[in-house]
N, C-alpha and C positions, 0 to 999 in steps of 0.2 A: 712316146707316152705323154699323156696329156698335163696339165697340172692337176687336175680334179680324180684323174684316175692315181697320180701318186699319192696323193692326198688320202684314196680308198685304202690305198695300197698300204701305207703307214699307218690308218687305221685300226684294219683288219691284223696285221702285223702287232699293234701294242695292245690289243683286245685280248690275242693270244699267248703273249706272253703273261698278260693280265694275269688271266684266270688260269695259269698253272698250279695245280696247288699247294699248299706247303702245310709239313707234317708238325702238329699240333705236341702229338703224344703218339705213346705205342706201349705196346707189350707183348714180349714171347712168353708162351704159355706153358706149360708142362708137355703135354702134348707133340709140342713143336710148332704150335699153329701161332701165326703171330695176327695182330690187331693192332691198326691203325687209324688212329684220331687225323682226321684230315679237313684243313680248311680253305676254300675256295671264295675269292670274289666274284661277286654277281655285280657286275660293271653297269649294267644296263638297270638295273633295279637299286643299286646304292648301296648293296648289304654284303655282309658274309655269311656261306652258307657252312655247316660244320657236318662235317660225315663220318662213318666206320665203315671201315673194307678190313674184310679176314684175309687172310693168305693161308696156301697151304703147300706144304711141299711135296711138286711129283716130278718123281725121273731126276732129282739132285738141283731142283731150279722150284723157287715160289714162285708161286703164280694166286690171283685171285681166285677167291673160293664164292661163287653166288657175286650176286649186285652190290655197290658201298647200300648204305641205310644213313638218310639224311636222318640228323636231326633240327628239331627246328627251332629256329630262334631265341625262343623262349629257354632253350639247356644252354644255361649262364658255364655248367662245366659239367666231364665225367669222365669218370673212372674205371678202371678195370680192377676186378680182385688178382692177390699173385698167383692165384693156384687158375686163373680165366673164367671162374666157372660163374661167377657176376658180373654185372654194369650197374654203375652208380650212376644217376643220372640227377643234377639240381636244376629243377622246373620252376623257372620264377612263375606265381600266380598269381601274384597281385604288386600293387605298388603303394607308400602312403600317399601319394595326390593324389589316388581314385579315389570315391567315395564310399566314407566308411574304416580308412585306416587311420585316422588323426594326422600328427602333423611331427612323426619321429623320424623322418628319414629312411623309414624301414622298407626291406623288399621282402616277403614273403614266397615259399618256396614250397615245393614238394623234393623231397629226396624220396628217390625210389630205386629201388633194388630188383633188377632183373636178372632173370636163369635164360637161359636160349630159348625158350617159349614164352616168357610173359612178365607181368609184375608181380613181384611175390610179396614184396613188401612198401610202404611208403609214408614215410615220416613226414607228418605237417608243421612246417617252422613258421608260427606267425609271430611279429613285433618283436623280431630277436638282434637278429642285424642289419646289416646293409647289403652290396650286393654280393654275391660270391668270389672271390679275387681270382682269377685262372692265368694269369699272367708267367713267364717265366723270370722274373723277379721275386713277386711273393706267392705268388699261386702254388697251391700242393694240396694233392689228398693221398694220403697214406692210409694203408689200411694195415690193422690190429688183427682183424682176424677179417673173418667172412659176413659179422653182423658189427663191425664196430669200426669208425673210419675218423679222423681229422682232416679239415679242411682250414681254409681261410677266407674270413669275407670283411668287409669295410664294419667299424663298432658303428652302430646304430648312434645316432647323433639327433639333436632337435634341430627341423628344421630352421632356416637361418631367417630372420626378421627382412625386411626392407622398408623402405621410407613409404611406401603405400599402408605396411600395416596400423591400422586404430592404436596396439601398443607400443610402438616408435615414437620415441621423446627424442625430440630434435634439437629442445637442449642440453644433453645427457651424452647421449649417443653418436659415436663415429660411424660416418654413412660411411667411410674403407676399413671399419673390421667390421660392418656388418656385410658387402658385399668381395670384399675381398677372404677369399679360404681359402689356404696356402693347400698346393698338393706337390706330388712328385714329379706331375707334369711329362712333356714329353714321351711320348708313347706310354704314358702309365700317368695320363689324366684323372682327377675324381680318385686316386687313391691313396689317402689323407692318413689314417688310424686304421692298422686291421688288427684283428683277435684270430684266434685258434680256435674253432669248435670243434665237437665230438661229439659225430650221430653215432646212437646205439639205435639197432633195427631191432634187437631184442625189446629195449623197454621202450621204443617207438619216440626216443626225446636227442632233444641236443643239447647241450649245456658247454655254455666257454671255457675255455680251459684257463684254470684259477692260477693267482698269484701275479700276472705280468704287469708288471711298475706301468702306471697312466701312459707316462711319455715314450712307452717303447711301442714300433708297429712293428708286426708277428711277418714273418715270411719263410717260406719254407717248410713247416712245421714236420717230423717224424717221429715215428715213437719210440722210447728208450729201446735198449736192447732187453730189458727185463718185461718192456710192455706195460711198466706200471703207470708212468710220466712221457712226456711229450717232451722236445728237443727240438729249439727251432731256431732262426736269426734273427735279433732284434735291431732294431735300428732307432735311432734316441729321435722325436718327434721335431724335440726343443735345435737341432740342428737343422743347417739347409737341406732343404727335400729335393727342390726342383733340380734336374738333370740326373738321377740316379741311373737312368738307362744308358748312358754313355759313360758316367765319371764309379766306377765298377770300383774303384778306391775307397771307397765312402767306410767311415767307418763303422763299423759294426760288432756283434759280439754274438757265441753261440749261447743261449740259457737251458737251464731245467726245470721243468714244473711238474711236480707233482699232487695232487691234492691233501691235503691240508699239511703242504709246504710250502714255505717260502720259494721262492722262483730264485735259483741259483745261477751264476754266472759260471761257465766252463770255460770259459777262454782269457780267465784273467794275465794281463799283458800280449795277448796277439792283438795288432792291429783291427785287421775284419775276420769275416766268416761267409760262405755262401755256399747254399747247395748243399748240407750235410745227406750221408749217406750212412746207413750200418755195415760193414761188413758182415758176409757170410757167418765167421765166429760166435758176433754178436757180442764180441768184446771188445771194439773199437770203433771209433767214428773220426772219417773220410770226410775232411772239407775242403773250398778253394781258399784259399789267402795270396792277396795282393803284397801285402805289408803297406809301409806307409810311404807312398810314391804318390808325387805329382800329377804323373800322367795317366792321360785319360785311355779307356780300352786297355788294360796295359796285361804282361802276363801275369800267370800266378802261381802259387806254391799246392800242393798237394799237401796238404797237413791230417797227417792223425794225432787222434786224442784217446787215451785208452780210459772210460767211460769211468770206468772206478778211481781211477787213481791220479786223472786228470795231467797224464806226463804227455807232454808232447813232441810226435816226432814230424820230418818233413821232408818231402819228396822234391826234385827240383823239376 
């Protein structure tokens, strides 16, 4: 074998391993029929491409049900309802550097609500936030019912000055905090401040979810077990960001918001929080904790919290 042809040969070999794809998200549905969030590299064009494939089960084995259904670039993220019978889809449709949006930082969006035939509903978010967070850090949509969901995206921010702008005082102003903006970096570049929203498809609006102290970024977010308030992980801004996707230790706390409340802390004295869940009950909440260790990637504790009464227990 020649050199040129091994050369094809490892090519062809890391092209295919390339583009194998890796599951996003999923959900089994009442039915039994499951749905699969699936995203693939397009190696040859520089992008990702993100798709849905059903499964159905025959003869005691899933198998695919019809074609996946790409979506396209522009769906920042989506959703399934738990009963399956929706898709949430966010459609970015604009950006603030086009012209015409000013100069907030903002991404503008379609939320829309699909049944297995079409678009039934779609809510238009302009100059509200930034971009939709979908990450497995702080990315989450939960749904409330079938018309009312929480998400996460970046707080809308003014964009940042540079030494080209007409109002840049040069003797005033740091050209490194005008060009330097700290983020979490590392696989989870560009995300700096996020908030909790809450689309209702009933009254067609979103609105952030009130009371979260300036210095905390939202991740996670789920709704209480009564459904009245939101339950999410904060992480304190005014701390080191960069490396959070490796150093899983970081500390953190779970909160509660509910409207016209103060944003309460659930986890006074746990080290972190990550990933909360409600149980089935609806009277306890499921999270991971590290505690307060050195090491990075490290294990973690299975912690409950019983929702009212904020006692906690822990799984090893």
């Amino acid at each position: 074998m020649t050199e040129e042809q091994i050369l094809e040969e490892l090519k062809s070999s890391y092209e295919s391993i390339y583009e194998i794809p890796s599951v996003s998200g999923g959900r089994l549905s009442a039915d039994g029929s499951i749905t699969v969030v699936l995203s693939q590299r397009d190696i040859r064009n520089n992008t990702n491409r993100s798709y849905l494939q059903y499964y159905r089960k025959f003869n005691d084995k899933y198998e695919p049900s019809g074609f996946p259904v790409q979506m396209g670039a522009n769906v920042h993220a989506s959703s399934i309802s738990p009963d399956g019978k929706f898709l949430a889809l966010f459609v970015k449709t604009g950006k603030d550097d086009e012209p015409g949006f000013g100069h907030t930082k903002a991404v503008d969006y379609a939320i829309e609500l699909w049944d297995r035939t079409r678009v039934v509903k779609q809510v238009i978010v302009k100059d509200t936030h930034g971009k939709v967070v979908n990450d497995e850090y702080f990315g989450r949509v939960t749904w409330a019912s079938n018309s009312k969901l929480v998400y996460v995206a970046e707080m809308k921010t003014s964009a940042p000055k540079t030494v080209w702008d007409k109002e840049y005082d040069h003797n005033k102003e740091s050209h490194f905090d005008i060009v330097n903006q700290e983020d979490y970096g590392e696989g989870l570049v560009g995300t700096k401040l996020t908030r909790a929203f809450v689309c209702n498809f009933e009254t067609r609006s979103v609105t952030e979810v009130a009371g979260v102290p300036s210095k905390i970024a939202v991740s996670s977010p789920i709704w209480s077990p009564d459904g009245q308030g939101v339950i999410f992980v904060g992480f304190d801004v005014s701390k080191k960001r960069l490396g959070l996707k490796y150093c899983v230790q970081r500390e953190s706390a779970l909160y509660y918001s509910e409207a016209d409340k103060d944003c309460e802390m659930l986890t006074e004295g746990v080290w972190n929080a990550r990933r909360p869940v409600v149980d089935q009950s609806g009277k306890r909440i499921a999270f991971l904790s590290t505690g307060k260790v050195p090491f990075h990637m490290t294990c973690n504790k299975l912690m409950i919290v019983r929702f009212k009464y904020k006692h906690f227990n822990y799984l090893d």
